[in-house]
Structure formats: C-alpha cells, structure tokens
N, C-alpha and C positions, 0 to 999 in steps of 0.2 A: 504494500500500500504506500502510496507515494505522499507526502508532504507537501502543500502548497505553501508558497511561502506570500509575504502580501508587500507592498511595497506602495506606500502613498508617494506621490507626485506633488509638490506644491509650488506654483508659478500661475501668477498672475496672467501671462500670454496663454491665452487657449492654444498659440499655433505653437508652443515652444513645449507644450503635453502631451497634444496630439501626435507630434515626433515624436518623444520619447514612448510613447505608447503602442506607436506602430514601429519602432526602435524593440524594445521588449516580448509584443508578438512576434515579430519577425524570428527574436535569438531564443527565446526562452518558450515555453509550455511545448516542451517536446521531452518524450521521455520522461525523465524524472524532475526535470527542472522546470518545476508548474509555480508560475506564478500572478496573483490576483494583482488589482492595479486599483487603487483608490485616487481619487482628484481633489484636491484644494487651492485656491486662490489668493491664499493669505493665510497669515500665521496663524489667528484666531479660527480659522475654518480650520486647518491645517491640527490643532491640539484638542478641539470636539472631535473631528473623527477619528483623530490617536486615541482619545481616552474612552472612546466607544467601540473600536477594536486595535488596539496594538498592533501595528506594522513590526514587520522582520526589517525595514529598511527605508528611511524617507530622503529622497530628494527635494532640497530645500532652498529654492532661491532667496536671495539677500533682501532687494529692492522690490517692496509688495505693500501695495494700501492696506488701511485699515492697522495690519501689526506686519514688522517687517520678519524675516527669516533670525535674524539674532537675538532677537525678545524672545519669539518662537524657542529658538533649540537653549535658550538659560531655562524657559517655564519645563522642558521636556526633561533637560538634565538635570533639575533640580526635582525630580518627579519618580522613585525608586522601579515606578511600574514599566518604566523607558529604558535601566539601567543596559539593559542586553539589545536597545533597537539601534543601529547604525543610523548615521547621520551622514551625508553628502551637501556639503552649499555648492549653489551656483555664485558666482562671485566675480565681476567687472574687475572690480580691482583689487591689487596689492595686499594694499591696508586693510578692505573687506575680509580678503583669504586669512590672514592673522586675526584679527576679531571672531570673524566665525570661527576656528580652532580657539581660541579663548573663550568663548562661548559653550563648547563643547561638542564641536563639530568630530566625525573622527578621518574627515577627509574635504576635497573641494576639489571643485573643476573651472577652468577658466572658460567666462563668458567672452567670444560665440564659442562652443565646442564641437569636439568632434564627437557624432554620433558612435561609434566606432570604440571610441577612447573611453567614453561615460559607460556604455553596456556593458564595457570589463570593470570598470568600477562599483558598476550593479551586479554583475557575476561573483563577484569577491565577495563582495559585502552581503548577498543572499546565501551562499553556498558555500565560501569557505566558512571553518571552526574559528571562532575570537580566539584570542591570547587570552588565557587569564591572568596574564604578567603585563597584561597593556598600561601604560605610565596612563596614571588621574592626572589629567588635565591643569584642575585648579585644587584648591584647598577649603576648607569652611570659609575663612577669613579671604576666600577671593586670589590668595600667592601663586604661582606657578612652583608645581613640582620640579624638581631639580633636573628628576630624568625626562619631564615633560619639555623642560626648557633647552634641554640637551637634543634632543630629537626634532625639536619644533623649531623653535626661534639661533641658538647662539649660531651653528654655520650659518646660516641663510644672513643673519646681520652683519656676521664677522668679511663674508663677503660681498654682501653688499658696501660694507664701510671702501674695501681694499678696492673694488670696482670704480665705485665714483667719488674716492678720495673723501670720502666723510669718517671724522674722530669720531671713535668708540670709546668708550671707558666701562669698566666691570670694578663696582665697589662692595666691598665686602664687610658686613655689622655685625659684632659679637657684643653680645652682651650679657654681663656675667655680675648675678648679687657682691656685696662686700659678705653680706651673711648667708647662713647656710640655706635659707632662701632659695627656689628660685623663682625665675619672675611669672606672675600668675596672667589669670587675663585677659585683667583691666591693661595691665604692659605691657600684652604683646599686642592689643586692640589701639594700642597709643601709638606702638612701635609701627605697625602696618600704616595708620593713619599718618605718621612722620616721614615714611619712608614714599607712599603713592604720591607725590606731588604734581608729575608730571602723565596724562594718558599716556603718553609715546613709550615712556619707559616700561621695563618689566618687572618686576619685586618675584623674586623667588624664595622660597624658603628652603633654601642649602642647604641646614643640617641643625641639631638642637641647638636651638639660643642663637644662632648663624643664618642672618638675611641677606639678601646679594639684590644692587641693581642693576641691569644693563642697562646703561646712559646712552640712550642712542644718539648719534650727530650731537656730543659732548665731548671739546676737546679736555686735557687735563687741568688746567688753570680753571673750567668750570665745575672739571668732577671734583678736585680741591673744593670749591664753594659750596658745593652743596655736602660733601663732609663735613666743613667747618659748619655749613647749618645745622645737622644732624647733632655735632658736637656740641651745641650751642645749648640745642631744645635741653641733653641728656644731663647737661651739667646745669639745669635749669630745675629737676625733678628733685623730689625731698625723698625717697628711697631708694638712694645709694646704688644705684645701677653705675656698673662700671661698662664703660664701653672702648671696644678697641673697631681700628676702621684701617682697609687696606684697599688701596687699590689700582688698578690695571687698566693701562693707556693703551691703542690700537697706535701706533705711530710707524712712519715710514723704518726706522731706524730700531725698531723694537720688533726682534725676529722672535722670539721669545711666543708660548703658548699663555693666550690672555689668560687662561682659566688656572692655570699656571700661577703665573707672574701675580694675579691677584688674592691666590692662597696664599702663598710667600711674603706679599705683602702682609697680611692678615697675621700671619706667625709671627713677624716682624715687630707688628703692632703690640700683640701680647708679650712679647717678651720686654718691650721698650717702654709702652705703654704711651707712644706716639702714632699719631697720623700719618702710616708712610703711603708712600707714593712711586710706583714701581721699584719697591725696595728700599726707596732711602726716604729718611726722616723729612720731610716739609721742613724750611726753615723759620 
C-alpha cells in the first residue's frame, strides 16, 4: 500500500501554481511517488489549510497580500504540529533567501526558477528521510545556533565580504559571575537585547555564557565601537558580570581563519582581561 504524500503550494500568481502543478503531475503520482496538491494565496490561507491537514511539504512564496511567506513559516515553526513538515521559499532576492532560513525555512529557490530545478527540491523534500541531526535554526531567545550559523550564513558572508571588498568582523562575548552565580534570565534577556542592535547583523549563541556577532560590512575601528559599547552597558550593571570581548577582522592582509583568529582573541581577552583585537590589546 503506497503512501501519498500532500504538499500545499502557496503563491499568490495563479499562473506560477498552475506550473508547478502540472510540474508535479507530470514527475510524480506514478508508482509509489503519489502525491496530493493543496492551493493557497497567502500566508493566512496558507496556515488554515496546514492546521486542517498537515502537509509533508509547502512551497512558500515570500511577496503575498494579506500575510507574506515569512510571518507565515515563524507562525508554522513556532507550531510543534509543523515540526517534521518541510518548508521551500520562493524568494526574488538575497536578503529574502537569508530571512526566510531565519525564519525557518529549510530550503529556497530563486525567483524566476527552473521548473526542472524546484521538482528535485520537491522530490527530496517529499521522499527523502530528514536528519535527525538537522542544526535548529534559531533558539527561544531568537540566537542563531552555532552549527546553524556555520552551514547557513558564515561562508556565504565570508565570501561575499572577499568578492566585493566589504569589512567583516566576528566579535566574541563571554560573560562570566565574580560569584559562584551564574547568570540567570533576566541577563541573558539583557544580554541578547544588548547584543541585537543592528537587523543586518547575526547574534549566535556559541557556546555556554559565549555570544558571537557577525558585523557585516563593519570594518575594525567600528567593530572596536561597538565593543566598547557593549563594555560600557556591562560595567554599567550592579551584578558583577564580568565580561571578556575578542575579536576578528576580515582584512586584505589577514590570511588567518576569522572563526579562528576570533577564539584566540576571546582566550586573549580572559586571560588579560582586555579588549583584544585580532590578538592584540586595543590601546
């Protein structure tokens, strides 16, 4: 007995479904690979017929009235009855393709596509087995996972920085009680809030007590700045939060591995109890 699998479509263009529809009949319902096709027009259509039957897989344009695709897949990923349903954006640009995977997209295709290209995106996504070792996304508090940040954003920036000549910097936050403490959290809701200043940038959470941002198009005289702001807020707090800061410049002359070069900072920092800055003290 064969398995159908279901797979909602949502985009606003009738004519951009009705491809993919007769894209899906064409590859699929033969043999064992049976699968149903649901329609939606926007995100709010798009999460009634999810929660009225659960799709194995939704394609999910960005640019939609009413609710777009990125409101859409936070309501679906914050929703436990979604956890196992793949997600596909459709996505114009760049900066869309990075928002919907922060979102919690677990793939995108660039708009116009290829027909050809998306139906092995839908083959996968129907009929291969998930990882159960697939890196989460985001955290409660909103952070990029370390291995999420690793797979997703740092090469795709690291080369974009080296391509069009735009400064990167990678800064690195420990913070560590004077007492046997550690910090609860109300301080690490403070810390997150200190740390997201800018959309563009990323806040990862690295490792216990250890937050990381990638500064995009931030040379080092402003990743310095916003340390010393960082420094400022912490030595501003009446619970003894001790804080060390290390970090990692993208530069023509700096052959060195950022992710690298900004641990070493960071060790630098604990053992000095200074601001360093690819290794050496700030003056």
């Amino acid at each position: 007995m064969y398995t159908e699998k279901k797979l909602l479509l949502v985009d606003d263009e009738t004519a951009v479904r009705q491809a993919l529809i007769r894209g899906v009949h064409r590859k699929f319902n033969k043999k064992n690979n049976l699968v149903s096709i649901t329609e939606a027009s926007n995100g709010k259509e798009a999460i009634e017929l999810a929660n009225d039957n659960p799709p194995d897989l939704i394609i999910m344009d960005i640019r939609m009235p009413i609710m777009d695709g990125l409101k859409a897949c936070r309501i679906l990923r914050n929703d436990a009855k979604f956890a196992a349903t793949k997600i596909i954006i459709l996505t114009c640009e760049i900066i869309e393709e990075r928002e919907g995977l922060l979102a919690g997209a677990d793939d995108y295709v660039i708009k116009p596509f290829d027909i050809n290209t998306l139906l092995i995106r839908i083959e996968r996504g129907l009929f291969l087995p998930t990882s159960i070792n697939k890196a989460v996304p985001v955290d409660v508090n909103g952070l990029l996972s370390k291995e999420y940040f690793f797979d997703t954003f740092l090469n795709f920036e690291i080369a974009r920085a080296k391509r069009f000549q735009h400064p990167l910097s990678l800064l690195l936050l420990k913070v560590s009680p004077s007492k046997t403490e550690e910090p609860d959290q109300k301080t690490h809701d403070y810390l997150v809030k200190l740390l997201k200043r800018r959309a563009s940038d990323k806040v990862i959470n690295w490792a216990e007590n250890i937050f990381a941002i990638l500064l995009t198009e931030t040379p080092a005289e402003d990743a310095v700045l916003v340390a010393k702001h960082i420094a400022c807020h912490m030595e501003a707090r009446a619970d003894c939060l001790r804080y060390f800061i290390g970090i990692a410049n993208l530069e023509d002359t700096l052959t060195d591995n950022l992710v690298i070069n900004a641990e070493s900072s960071l060790s630098e920092s604990v053992r000095t109890g200074n601001i360093i800055l690819n290794r050496q003290a700030l003056n």
